[in-house]
C-alpha positions in Angstrom: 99.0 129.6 93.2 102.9 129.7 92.4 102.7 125.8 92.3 99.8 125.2 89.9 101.5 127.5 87.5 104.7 125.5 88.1 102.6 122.1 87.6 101.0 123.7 84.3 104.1 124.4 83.1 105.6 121.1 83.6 102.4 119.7 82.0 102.8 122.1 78.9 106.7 121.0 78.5 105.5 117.4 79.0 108.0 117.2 82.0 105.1 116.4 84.3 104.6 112.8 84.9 101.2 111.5 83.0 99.1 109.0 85.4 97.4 107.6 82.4 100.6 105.9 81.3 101.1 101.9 82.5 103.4 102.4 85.5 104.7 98.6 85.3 105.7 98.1 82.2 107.5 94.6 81.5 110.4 94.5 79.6 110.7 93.2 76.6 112.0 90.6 75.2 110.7 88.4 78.3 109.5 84.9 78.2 106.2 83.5 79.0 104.6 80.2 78.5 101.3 79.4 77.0 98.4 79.9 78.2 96.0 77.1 76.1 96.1 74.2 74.2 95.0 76.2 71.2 96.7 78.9 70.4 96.4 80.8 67.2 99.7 82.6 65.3 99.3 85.2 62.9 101.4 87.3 60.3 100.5 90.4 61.9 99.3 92.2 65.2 95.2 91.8 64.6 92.5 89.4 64.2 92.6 90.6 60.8 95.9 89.1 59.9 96.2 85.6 58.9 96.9 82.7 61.1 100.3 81.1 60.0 100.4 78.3 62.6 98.6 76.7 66.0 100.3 76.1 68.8 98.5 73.0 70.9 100.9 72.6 73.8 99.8 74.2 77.2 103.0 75.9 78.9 104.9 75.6 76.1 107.4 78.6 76.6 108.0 81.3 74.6 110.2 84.5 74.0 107.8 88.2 74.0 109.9 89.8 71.5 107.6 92.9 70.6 104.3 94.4 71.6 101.5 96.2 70.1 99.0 97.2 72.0 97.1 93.8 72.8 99.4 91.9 70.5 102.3 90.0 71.4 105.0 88.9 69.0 106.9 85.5 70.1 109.5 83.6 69.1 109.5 79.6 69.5 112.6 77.5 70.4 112.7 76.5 66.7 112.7 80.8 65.8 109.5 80.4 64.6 108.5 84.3 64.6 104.3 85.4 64.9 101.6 87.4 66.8 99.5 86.0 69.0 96.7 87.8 71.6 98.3 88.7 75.2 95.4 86.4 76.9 96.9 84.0 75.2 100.3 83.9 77.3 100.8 84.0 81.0 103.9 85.1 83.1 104.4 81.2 84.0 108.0 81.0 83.6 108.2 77.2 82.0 111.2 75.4 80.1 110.9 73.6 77.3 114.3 70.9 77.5 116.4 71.1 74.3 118.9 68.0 74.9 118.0 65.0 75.0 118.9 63.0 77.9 119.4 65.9 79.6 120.6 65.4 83.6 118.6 67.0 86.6 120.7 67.0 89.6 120.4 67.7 92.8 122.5 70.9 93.3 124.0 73.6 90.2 126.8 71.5 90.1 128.3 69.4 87.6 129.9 66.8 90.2 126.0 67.1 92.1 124.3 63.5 92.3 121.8 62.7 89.1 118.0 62.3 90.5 117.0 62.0 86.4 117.5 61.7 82.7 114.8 64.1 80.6 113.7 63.9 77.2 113.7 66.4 74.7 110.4 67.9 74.3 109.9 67.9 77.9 108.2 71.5 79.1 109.0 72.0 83.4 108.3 74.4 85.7 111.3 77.0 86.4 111.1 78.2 89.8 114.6 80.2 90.2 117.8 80.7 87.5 121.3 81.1 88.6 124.1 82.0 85.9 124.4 79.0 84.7 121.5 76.7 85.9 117.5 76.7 86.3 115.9 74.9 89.6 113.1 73.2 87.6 110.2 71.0 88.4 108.8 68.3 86.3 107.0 65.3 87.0 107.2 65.4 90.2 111.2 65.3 90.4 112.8 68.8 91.3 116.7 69.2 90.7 119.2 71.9 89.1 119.7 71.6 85.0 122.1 73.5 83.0 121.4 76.6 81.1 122.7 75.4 78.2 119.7 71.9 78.1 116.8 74.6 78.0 114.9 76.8 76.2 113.0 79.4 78.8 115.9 81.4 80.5 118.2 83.8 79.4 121.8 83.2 79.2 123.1 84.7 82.6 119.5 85.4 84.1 119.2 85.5 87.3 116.0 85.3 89.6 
């Protein structure tokens, strides 16, 4: 008996912990890639709002930078700023490359061998950052580019 009054108490004070809340909460900002080759922007969080631009690249990564209950807000490489629906992004971490002629290599390393030159525009796979570099995947070639060549990592992100 002692120990439901205890747990009512907590409960009144709002010290208990409430089950109904999302236990895995994702932070935010975050990236996330595209999840469509259609993918409608809008002013505002709601079907209501109007749509400010289309999106038509599949995987083309993004930056969550706000939510709102189904609503995501995103920034674009360009810092293009609007709200799009969360089924329309995807936890696919992607990279969109930023320089052209940008170097894959084999290893992070500067002095690493070359395997190949990528064109801006390019979106890749991102499997695993270190400080400095992203392991990516594209076309079939999988090497180390810099950080600094990409759009879909944080600076310093590690995973």
């Amino acid at each position: 008996m002692r120990l439901f009054y205890s747990s009512l108490i907590f409960l009144l004070l709002g010290v208990f912990p409430l089950y109904a809340e999302e236990e895995n909460t994702l932070p935010v900002p975050r990236f996330v890639s595209l999840r469509s080759n259609e993918v409608n922007v809008r002013v505002g969080p709601g079907a209501r709002y109007n749509i400010i631009w289309v999106y038509k690249k599949d995987g083309l990564p993004v930056e969550i930078i706000q939510e709102f209950d189904d609503w995501r807000e995103i920034r674009d490489s360009e810092g293009t700023v609007g709200w799009v629906h969360k089924q329309m992004v995807q936890g696919k971490r992607n990279a969109l490359i930023m320089q052209d002629m940008a170097i894959l290599r084999k290893s992070p390393d500067e002095k690493s061998r070359a395997i190949v030159k990528l064109e801006a525009g390019v979106i890749a796979k991102i499997s695993e950052c270190e400080v400095d570099w992203c392991k990516i995947q594209v076309s079939g070639s999988k090497g180390w580019l810099k950080k600094t060549s990409l759009f879909g990592a944080y600076r310093k992100e590690k995973f």
